[in-house]
C-alpha positions as CSV (number, residue, x, y, z in Angstrom):
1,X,5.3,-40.1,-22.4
2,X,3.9,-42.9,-24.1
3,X,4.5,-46.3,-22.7
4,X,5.1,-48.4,-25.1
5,X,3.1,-51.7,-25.7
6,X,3.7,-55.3,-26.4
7,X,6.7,-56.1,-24.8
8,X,6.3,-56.1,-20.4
9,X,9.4,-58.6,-19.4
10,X,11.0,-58.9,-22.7
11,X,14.7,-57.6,-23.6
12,X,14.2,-54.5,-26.1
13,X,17.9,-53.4,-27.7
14,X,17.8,-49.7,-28.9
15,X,20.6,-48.9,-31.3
16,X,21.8,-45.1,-31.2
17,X,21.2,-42.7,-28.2
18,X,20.3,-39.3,-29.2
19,X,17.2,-37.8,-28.8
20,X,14.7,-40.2,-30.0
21,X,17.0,-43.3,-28.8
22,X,16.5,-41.8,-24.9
23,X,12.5,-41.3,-25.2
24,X,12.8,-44.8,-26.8
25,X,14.4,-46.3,-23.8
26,X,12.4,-44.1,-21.2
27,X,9.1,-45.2,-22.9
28,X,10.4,-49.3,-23.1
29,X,11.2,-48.8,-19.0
30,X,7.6,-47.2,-18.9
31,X,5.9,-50.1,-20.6
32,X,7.6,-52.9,-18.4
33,X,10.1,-53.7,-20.7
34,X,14.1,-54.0,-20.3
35,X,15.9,-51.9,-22.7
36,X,19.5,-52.8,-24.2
37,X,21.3,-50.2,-25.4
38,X,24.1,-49.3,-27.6
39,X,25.8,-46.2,-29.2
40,X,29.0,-46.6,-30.9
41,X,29.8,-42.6,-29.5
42,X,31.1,-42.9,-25.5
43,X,29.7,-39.8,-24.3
44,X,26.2,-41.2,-25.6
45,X,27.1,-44.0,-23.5
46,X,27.7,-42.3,-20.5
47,X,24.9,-39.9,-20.6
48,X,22.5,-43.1,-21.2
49,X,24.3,-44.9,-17.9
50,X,23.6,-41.7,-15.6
51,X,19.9,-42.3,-16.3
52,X,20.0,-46.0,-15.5
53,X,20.4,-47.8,-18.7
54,X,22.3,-50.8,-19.0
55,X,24.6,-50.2,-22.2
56,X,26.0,-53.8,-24.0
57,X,28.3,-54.0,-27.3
58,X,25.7,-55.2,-29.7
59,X,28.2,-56.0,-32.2
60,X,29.8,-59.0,-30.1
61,X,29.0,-62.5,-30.7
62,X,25.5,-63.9,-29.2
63,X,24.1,-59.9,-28.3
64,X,20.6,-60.7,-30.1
65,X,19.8,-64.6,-28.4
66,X,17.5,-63.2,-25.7
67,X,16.3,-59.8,-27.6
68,X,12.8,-59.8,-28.8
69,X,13.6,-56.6,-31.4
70,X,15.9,-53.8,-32.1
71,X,15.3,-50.5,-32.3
72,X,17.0,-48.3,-34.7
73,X,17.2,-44.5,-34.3
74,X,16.6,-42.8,-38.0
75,X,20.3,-41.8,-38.8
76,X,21.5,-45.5,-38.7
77,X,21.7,-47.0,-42.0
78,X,19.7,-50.4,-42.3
79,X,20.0,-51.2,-45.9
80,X,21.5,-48.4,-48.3
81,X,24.8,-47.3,-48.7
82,X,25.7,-49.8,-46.1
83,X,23.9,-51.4,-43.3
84,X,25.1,-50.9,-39.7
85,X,26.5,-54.3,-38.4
86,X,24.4,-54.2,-35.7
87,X,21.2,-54.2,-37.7
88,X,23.4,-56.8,-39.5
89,X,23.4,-58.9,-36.6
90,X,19.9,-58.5,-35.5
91,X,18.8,-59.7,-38.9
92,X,20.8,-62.6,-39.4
93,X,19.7,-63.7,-35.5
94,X,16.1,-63.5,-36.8
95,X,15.2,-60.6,-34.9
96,X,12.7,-57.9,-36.6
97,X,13.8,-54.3,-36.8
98,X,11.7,-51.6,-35.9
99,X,11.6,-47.6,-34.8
100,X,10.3,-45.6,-32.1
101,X,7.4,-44.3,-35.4
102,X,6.9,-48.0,-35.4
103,X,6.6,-48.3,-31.4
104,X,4.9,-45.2,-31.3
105,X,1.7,-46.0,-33.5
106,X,1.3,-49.8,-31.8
107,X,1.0,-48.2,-28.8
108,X,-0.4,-44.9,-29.1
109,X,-4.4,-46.0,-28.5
110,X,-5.0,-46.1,-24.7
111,X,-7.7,-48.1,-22.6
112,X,-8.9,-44.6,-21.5
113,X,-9.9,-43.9,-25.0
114,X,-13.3,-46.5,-24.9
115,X,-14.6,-43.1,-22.8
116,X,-14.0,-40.9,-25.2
117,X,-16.5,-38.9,-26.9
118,X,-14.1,-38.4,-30.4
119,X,-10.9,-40.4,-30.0
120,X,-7.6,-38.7,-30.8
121,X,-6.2,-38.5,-34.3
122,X,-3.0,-38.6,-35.7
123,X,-2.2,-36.6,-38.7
124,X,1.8,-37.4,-40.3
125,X,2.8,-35.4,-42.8
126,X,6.1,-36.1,-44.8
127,X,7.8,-35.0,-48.4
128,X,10.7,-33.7,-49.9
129,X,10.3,-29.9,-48.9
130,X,7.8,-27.8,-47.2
131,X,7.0,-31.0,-44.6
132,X,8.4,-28.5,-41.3
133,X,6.2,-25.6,-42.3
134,X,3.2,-27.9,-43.2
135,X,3.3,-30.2,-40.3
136,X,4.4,-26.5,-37.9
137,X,0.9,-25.2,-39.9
138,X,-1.4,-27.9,-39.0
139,X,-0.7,-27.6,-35.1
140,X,-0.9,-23.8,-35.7
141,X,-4.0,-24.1,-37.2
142,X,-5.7,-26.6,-34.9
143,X,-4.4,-25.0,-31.7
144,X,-6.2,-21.5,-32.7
145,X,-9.4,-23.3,-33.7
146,X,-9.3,-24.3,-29.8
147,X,-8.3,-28.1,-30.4
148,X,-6.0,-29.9,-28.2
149,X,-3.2,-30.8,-30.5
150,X,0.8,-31.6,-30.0
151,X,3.4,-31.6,-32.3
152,X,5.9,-34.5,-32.8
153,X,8.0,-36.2,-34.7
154,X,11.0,-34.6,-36.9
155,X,10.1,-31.5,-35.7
156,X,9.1,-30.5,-32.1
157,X,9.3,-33.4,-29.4
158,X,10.0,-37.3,-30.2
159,X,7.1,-39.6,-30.7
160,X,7.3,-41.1,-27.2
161,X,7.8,-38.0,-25.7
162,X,4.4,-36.8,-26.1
163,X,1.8,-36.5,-23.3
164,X,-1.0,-39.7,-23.9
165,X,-3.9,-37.4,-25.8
166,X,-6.9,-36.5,-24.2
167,X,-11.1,-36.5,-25.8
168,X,-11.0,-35.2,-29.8
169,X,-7.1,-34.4,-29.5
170,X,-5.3,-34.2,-32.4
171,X,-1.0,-35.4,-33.3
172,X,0.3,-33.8,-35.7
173,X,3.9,-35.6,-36.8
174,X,6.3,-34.7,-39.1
175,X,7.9,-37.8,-40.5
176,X,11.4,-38.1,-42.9
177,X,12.1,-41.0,-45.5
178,X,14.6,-41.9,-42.4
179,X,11.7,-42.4,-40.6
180,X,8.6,-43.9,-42.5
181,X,11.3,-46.7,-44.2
182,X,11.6,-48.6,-41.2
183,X,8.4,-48.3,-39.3
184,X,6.8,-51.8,-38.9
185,X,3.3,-49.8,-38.3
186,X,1.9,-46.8,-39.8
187,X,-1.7,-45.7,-39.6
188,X,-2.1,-42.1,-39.7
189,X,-5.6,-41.1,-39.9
190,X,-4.7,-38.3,-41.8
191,X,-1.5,-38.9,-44.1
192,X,-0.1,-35.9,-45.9
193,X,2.8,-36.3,-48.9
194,X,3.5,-32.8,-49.6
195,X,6.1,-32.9,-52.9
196,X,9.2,-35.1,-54.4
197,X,12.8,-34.1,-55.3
198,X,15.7,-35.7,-55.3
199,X,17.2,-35.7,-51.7
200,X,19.0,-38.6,-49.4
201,X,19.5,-40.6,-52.5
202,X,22.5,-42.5,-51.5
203,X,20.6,-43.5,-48.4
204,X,17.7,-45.3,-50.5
205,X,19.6,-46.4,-53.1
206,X,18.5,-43.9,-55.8
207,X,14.9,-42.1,-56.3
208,X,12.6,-45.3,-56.9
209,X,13.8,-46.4,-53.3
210,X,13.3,-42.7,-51.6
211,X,9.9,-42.2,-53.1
212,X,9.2,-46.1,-51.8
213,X,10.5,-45.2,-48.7
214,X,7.8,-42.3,-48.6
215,X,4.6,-44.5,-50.4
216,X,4.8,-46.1,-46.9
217,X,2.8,-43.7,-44.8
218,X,0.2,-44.5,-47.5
219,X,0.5,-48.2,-48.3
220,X,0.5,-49.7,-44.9
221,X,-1.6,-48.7,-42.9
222,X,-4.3,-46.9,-45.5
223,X,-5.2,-43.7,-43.7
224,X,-8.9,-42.8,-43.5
225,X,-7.9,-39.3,-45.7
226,X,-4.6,-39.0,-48.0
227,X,-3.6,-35.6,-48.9
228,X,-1.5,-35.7,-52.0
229,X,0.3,-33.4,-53.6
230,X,0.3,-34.0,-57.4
231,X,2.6,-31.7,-59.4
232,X,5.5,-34.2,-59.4
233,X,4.9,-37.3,-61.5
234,X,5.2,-39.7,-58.0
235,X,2.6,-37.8,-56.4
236,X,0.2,-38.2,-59.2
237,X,0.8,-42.0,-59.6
238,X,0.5,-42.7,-55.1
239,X,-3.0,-40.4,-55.6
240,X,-4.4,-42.6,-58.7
241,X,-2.8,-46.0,-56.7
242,X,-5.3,-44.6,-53.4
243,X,-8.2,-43.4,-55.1
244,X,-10.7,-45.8,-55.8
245,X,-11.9,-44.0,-58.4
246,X,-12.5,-39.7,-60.1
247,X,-15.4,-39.1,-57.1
248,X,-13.3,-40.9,-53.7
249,X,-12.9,-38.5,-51.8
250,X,-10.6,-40.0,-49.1
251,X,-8.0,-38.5,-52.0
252,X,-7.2,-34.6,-51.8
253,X,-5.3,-33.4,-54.0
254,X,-3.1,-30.6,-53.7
255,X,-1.4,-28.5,-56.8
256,X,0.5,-24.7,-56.9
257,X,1.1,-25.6,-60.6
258,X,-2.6,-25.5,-62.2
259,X,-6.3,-25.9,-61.4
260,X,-7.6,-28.8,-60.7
261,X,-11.1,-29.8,-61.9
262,X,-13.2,-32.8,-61.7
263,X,-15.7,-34.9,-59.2
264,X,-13.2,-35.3,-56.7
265,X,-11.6,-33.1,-53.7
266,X,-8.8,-30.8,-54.7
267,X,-7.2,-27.9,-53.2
268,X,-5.2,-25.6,-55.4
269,X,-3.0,-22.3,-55.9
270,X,-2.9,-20.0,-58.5
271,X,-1.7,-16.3,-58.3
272,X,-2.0,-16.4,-54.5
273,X,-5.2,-17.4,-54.0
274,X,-5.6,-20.3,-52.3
275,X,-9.0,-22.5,-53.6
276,X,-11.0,-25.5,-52.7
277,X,-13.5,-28.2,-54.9
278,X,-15.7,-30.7,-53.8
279,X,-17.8,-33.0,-56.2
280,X,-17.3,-30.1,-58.7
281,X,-18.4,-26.7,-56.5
282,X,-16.1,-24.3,-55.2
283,X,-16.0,-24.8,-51.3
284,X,-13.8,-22.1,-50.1
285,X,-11.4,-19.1,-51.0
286,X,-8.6,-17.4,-49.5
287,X,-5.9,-14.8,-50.5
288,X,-2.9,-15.6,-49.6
289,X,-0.6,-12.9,-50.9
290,X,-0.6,-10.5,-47.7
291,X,0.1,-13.7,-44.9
292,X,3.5,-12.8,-44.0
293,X,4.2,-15.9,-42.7
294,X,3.8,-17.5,-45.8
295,X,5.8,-16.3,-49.0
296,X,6.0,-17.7,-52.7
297,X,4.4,-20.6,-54.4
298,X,6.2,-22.8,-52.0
299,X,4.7,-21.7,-49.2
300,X,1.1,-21.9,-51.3
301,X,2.1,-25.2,-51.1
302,X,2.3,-25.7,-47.5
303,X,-0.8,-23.8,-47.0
304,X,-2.8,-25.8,-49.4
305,X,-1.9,-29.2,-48.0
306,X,-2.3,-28.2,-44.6
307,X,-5.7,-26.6,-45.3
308,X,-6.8,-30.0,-46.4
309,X,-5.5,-31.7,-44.1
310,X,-7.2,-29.0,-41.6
311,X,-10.6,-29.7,-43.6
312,X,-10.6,-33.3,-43.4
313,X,-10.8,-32.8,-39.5
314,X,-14.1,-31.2,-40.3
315,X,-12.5,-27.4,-39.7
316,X,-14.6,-24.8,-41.5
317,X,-12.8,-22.2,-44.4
318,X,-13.5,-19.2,-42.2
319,X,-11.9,-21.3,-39.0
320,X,-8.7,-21.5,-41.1
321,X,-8.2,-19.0,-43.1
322,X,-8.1,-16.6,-39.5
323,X,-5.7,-19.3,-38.3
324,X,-3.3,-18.4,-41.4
325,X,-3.1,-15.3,-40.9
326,X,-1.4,-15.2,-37.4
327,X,0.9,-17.8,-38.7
328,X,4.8,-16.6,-37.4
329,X,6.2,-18.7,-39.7
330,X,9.0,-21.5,-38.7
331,X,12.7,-20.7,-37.9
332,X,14.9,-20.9,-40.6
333,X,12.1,-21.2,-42.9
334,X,12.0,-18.1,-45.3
335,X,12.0,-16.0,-42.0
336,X,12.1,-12.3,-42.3
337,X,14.5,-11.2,-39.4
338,X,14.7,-7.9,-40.0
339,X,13.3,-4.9,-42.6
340,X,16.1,-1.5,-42.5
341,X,16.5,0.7,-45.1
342,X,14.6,-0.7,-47.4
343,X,16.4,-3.8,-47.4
344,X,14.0,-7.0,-46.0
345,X,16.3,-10.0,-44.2
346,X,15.5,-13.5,-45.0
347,X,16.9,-16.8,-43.4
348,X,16.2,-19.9,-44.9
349,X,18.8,-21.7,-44.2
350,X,16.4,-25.0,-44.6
351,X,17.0,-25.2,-47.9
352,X,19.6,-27.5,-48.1
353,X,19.4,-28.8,-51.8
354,X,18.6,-27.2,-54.8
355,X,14.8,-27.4,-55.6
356,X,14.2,-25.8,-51.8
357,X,16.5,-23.1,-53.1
358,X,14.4,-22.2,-56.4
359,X,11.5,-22.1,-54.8
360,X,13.3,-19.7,-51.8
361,X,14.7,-17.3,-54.5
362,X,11.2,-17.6,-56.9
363,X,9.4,-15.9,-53.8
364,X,11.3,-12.5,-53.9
365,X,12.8,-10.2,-55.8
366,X,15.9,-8.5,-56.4
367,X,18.3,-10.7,-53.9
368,X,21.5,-10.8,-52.8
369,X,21.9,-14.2,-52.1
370,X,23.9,-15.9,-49.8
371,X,25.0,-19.4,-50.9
372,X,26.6,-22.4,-50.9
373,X,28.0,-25.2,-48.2
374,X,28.6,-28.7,-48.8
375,X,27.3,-30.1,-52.7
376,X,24.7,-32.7,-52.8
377,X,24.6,-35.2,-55.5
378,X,23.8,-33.4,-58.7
379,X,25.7,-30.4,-58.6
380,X,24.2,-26.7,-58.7
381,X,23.5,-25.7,-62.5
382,X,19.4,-26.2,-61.9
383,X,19.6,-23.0,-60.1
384,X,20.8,-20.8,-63.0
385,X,16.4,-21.1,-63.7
386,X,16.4,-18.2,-61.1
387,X,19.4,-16.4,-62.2
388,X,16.9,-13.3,-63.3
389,X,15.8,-12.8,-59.7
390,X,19.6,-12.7,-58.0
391,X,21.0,-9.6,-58.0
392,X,24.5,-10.9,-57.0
393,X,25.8,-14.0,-55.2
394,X,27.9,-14.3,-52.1
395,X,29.4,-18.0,-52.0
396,X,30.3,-19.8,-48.8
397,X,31.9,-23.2,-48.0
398,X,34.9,-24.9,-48.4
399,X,33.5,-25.4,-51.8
400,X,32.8,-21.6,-52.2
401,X,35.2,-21.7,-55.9
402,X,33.5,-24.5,-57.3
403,X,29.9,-23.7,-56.4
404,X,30.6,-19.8,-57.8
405,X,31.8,-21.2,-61.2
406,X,28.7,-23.2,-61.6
407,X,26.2,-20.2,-61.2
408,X,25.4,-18.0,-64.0
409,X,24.5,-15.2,-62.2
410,X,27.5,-12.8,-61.0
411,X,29.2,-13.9,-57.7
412,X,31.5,-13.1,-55.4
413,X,33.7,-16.1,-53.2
414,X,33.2,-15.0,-49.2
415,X,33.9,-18.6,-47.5
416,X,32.7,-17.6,-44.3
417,X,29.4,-16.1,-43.6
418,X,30.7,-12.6,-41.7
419,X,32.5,-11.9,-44.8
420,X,29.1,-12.7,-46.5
421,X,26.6,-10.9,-44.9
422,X,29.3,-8.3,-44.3
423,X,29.4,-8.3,-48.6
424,X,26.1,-8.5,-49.2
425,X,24.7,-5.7,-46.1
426,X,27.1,-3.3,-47.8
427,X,26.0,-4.0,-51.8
428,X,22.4,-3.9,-50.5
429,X,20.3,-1.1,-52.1
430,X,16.3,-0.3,-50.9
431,X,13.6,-2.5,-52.5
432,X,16.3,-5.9,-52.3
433,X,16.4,-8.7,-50.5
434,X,19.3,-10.2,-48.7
435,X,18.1,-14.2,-48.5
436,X,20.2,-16.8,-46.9
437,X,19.2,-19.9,-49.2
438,X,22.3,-22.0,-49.6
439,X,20.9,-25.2,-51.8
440,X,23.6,-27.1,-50.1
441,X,23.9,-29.1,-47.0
442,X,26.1,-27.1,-44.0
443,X,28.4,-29.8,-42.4
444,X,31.7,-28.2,-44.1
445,X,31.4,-25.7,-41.3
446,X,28.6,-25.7,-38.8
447,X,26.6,-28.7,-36.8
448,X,23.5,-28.4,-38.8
449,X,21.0,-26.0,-40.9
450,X,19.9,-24.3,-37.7
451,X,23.5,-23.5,-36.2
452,X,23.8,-22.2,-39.9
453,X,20.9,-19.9,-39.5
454,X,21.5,-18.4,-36.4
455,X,24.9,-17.6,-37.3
456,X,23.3,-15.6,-40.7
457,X,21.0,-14.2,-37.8
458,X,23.5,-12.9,-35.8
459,X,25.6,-11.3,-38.2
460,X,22.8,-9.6,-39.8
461,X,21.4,-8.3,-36.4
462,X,24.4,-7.3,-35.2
463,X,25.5,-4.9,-38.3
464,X,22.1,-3.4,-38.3
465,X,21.8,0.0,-36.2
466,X,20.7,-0.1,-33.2
């Protein structure tokens, strides 16, 4: 746990109970401070009472004269569509508005650390798409180059629940828009902004405020190193904003769409094979076409950004490249599950709006896709780019109709994912791929992406013989 600083004796109100609102609290109680809590859900109430927590109505009249901030858990709105009346409240008392990312780097730096040989470092990576796998390859990488190195954030543990990090050991956090918008401190030493598409829109109040929400990590704390990927338009402009000029190299740039040439430090992608530039000289090489763990350009992607992040720790090529090879991939993350008959299994259920879902379907081949869920703003036609690769479709959702009609490529309304798989397992000739990519979000019928998965998961494995 990390205790958090700056506020021994002071009142410390922490708005939303889940996950990161409990480390929150824990870590306040651990720094001397008296946490105030409040979640609008009873059960979250109750299970923050049995551990000791005094819970108070912060909506009622006077709740904020004593408090010295609040603490918002990510999936509170602040600002866009609406803000919660609570952060309402805390506003119009005067009282600043933080998160546990916030808490996390103001009180991450111990007094231990003035014996430390190398002090720890934090790397954070965030982005549209790709941020799980890239942040997931980082620690991969770091932990089989024999650093100490623990993973945090969005993905793995929250920020407070980490152990305090010992001589030369290395954070590696994933961070969402939900996250980095609210922060009042960032200072990565290693910030990472893998790509841009249009996702959570209503929540920042349209793209300029999402990709604002993201230029954070970069603009307020100024990391020592900024890995950028640069094949959108907003990650071009955030590198030229950082770079002080064509030869700073505290700028690495990161493409899968071209070569990159000049003075400065890019890493690039092209045709699987995974390059690096420094000051004009090639500085290291590696094919990535047989890593398992690591399929299609998007994929390139993550392996490019994490490489440089990997590099600006001082890692050598050789050091990495070994690393990416045992790389098992993430969960739900174009996951092979299974290989029968000729027919390869793929669950990437993580890709929950349409650009994840091209770049899903671009990495294979003859697919029967599985598809569909609740629409994001937009609608579904973008997809029809990869109509070529999709064999046939098997729609599900409560919006199964009206997501088939939009697709040019022949499909087939299943609803429910047994009749899906069931559809799809039985169409399914050697050489195809069955791929669970459904370019929509899952609440119309299961808790989240992961509960989606394992359900694709399960009625894959247990159709398969035994």
């Amino acid at each position: 746990m990390i205790p958090v600083q700056g506020f021994s004796g002071q009142k410390v109100a922490v708005l939303g109970l889940g996950r990161s609102g409990l480390a929150t609290a824990r870590a306040l109680v651990a720094g001397k401070a008296k946490p105030v809590c409040w979640d609008d859900n009873p059960a979250a109430r109750e299970k923050a009472e049995a551990e000791g927590f005094i819970c108070v109505d912060l909506r009622r009249h006077g709740a904020f004269d004593d408090i010295a901030t609040l603490i918002v858990s990510p999936g509170i709105p602040h600002l866009y569509p609406e803000p919660n009346p609570v952060v309402v409240a805390a506003l119009e008392a005067g009282v600043p508005v933080d998160n546990d990312i916030g808490l996390f780097f103001r009180s991450f730096a111990g007094p231990e650390w003035s014996s430390y040989d190398t002090p720890p470092r934090v790397i954070a990576v965030t982005g549209s798409n790709g941020k799980s796998t890239t942040a997931a390859l980082i620690h991969h990488i770091l932990t089989e180059a024999g650093r100490e190195a623990q993973l945090a954030g969005n993905i793995g543990r929250g920020v407070l629940d980490i152990e305090p990090s010992g001589n030369g050991s290395v954070v590696v956090l994933e961070l969402s828009s939900y996250q980095t918008e609210l922060a009042r401190s960032l200072t990565p030493d290693v910030a990472v902004f893998t790509n841009l598409t249009p996702d959570h829109l209503d929540r920042h109040g349209g793209m300029g405020g999402y990709f604002a929400a993201k230029r954070r990590l970069f603009a307020e704390g100024g990391p020592d190193r900024a890995v950028i990927g640069i094949d959108e338009k907003e990650g071009a402009f955030l590198a030229g904003q950082l770079a002080e000029g064509p030869t700073d190299d505290r700028v690495i740039r990161v493409s899968v769409a071209r070569k990159l040439t000049g003075p400065g430090w890019q890493v690039f992608a092209r045709k699987g094979f995974l390059s690096e530039y420094r000051k004009g000289r090639q500085a290291g090489s590696i094919d990535l076409r047989g890593i398992k763990g690591l399929p299609g350009a998007h994929n390139h992607q993550n392996a490019c950004a994490a490489y440089a992040a990997c590099r600006a720790l001082g890692l050598a090529p050789r050091v990495i490249e070994d690393a990416l090879h045992s790389y098992p991939g993430l969960p739900h993350r174009s996951q092979v599950i299974a290989e029968a008959g000729g027919v390869t299994y793929v669950n990437d259920s993580k890709a929950t709006n349409v650009d994840s879902a091209l770049k899903a379907l671009s990495a294979f081949k003859q697919i029967r896709w599985i598809c569909g869920g609740l629409e994001k703003e937009g609608g579904v036609s973008a997809l029809n780019a990869a109509a070529d690769q999709v064999v046939k479709a098997y729609v599900i959702g409560r919006e199964a109709a009206h997501f088939a009609m939009q697709l040019d490529a022949d499909a087939q309304v299943c609803t429910t994912m047994c009749e899906a798989v069931a559809q799809a397992m039985n169409d399914a000739q050697p050489g195809e791929t069955v791929l669970l990519a459904p370019a929509a979000a899952s609440f119309d019928q299961y808790d989240n992406f992961e509960q989606r998965g394992e359900d694709f998961v399960a009625q894959v494995k247990q159709r398969l013989p035994q």
